[in-house]
C-alpha positions, -999 to +999 in steps of 0.1 A: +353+461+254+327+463+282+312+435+297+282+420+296+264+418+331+234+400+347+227+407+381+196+388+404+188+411+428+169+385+456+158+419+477+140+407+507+134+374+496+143+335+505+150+320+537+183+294+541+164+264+528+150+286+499+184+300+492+198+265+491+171+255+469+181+278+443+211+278+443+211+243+434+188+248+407+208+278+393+238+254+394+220+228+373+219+256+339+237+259+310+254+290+303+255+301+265+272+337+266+302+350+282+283+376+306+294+380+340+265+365+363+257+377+398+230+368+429+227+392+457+208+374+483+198+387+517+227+395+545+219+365+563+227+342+531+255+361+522+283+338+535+264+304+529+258+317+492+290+326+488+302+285+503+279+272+477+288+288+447+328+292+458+339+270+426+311+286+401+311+310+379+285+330+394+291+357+418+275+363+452+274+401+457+255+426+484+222+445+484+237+473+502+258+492+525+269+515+552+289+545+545+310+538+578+331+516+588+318+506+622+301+520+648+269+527+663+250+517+637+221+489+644+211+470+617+241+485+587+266+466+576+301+472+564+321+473+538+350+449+558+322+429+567+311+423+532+348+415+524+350+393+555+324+367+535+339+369+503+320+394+491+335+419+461+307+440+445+275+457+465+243+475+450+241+510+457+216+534+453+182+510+448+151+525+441+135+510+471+164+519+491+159+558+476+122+551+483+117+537+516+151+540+536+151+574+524+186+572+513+198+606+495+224+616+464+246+629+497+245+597+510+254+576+487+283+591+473+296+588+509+282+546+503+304+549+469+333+567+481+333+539+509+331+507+481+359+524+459+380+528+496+376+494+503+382+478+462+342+466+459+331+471+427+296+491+430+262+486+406+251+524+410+211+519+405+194+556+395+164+558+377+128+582+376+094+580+389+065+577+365+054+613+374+093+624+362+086+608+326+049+621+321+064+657+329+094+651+306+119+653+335+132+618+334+168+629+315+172+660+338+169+640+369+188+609+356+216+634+348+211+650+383+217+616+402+244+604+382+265+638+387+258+642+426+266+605+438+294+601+412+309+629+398+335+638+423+352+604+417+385+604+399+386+588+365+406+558+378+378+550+402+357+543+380+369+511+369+349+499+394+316+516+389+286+496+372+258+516+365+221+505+366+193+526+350+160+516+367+125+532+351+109+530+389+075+533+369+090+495+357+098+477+385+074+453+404+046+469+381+045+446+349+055+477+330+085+477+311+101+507+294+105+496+254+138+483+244+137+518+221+131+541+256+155+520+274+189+525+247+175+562+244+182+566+281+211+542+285+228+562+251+221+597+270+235+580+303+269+573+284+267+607+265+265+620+305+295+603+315+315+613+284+310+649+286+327+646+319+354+617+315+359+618+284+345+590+253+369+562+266+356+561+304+321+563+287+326+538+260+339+512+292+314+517+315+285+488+321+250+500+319+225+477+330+187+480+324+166+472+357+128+471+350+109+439+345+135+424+325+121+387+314+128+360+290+104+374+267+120+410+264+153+403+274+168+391+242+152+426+224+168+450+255+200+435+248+205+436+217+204+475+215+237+492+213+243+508+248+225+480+271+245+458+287+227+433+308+206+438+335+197+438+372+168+414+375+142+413+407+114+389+401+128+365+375+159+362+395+136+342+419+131+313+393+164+293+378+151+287+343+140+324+340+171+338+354+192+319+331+169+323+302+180+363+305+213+355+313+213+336+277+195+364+260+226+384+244 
């Protein structure tokens, strides 16, 4: 049975004092569901995150990656580096790392191939532009991004792949694709994935829903049959939200 995921990505948010802050809050909630629950704070919080919440049940994971595994390379950071802090699963693939660091389907299959290498579990984000759904291209390109970053893998490897479908037109907008436009995509995602590794790799696989998830549609995008958690931005930010989602299944 696959699990159920829900993942606060922090992005470029919360100095130490703020991390500390909510960390203690998040610390104070109840959990009511067996999901797996996640916070990927900045690089800088990583390891003092990871102090914090050593004898919790939630996990302190990365925002990204470098391909490499040292070098010349101001400002990336490694996958041993990641490890070096206690640090076991890393985001790949964000829109807003697609977006603005220009970061490519070439690239990050090197970024995934690099995570398997090293045994980090990897949330694969992919996910279409507004202009891709009003031209009817949002499956097509989906498909496209999912086959060039991952599709070379070996079936074993991906036990540690976690996928995350992000509607881009949905995140930091207010928008929200429907919880009916979100299992349509997450169903064709695992149809994907089946009709290369077969129903059993599909029917294992963890697909998250990243787009304005909140505690007032979170309980309705979970309950659908192929969504299984998601990556939260904003309401990660705020304890009682966060945990509000995490509660939702």
């Amino acid at each position: 049975m696959r699990k159920k995921i829900v993942a606060g990505n922090w992005k470029m948010n919360n100095n130490l004092g703020e991390t500390q802050v909510l960390i203690s809050e998040l610390k104070k909630q109840t959990q009511t569901t067996d999901a797996e629950v996640m916070i990927a704070p900045t690089f800088v919080n990583l390891y003092h995150s990871f102090e914090l919440l050593r004898n919790s049940n939630i996990e302190v994971i990365a925002q990204n990656m470098h391909f490499a595994k040292n070098g010349a390379f101001t400002g990336e950071i490694s996958a041993d580096m990641l490890k070096s802090v206690g640090i076991s699963t890393v985001i790949l693939g964000h829109s807003e790392r697609r977006a603005y660091f220009n970061e490519t389907d070439e690239t990050l299959a090197k970024k995934v191939d690099t995570a398997i290498a090293n045994e980090l579990r990897v949330i694969f984000c992919f996910g279409e532009e507004l202009q891709d759904r009003r031209e009817n291209n949002h499956f097509s390109l989906v498909e496209s991004q999912i086959k060039n970053a991952l599709f070379h893998l070996p079936e074993d490897a991906w036990k540690h792949i976690v996928l995350a479908y992000e509607p881009v037109w949905a995140i930091g907008t207010g928008e929200t694709a429907s919880p009916e436009q979100a299992q349509e995509m997450h169903a064709f995602i695992r149809k994907t994935i089946a009709n290369k590794y077969g129903n059993s790799i599909a029917e294992d696989v963890t697909i998250l829903y990243g787009g304005s998830c909140k505690p007032s549609n979170a309980k309705e995008i979970f309950s659908k049959e192929d969504v299984d958690g998601g990556l939260i931005g904003g309401a990660a930010l705020n304890a009682e939200d966060f945990y509000a989602i995490v509660n939702a299944f």
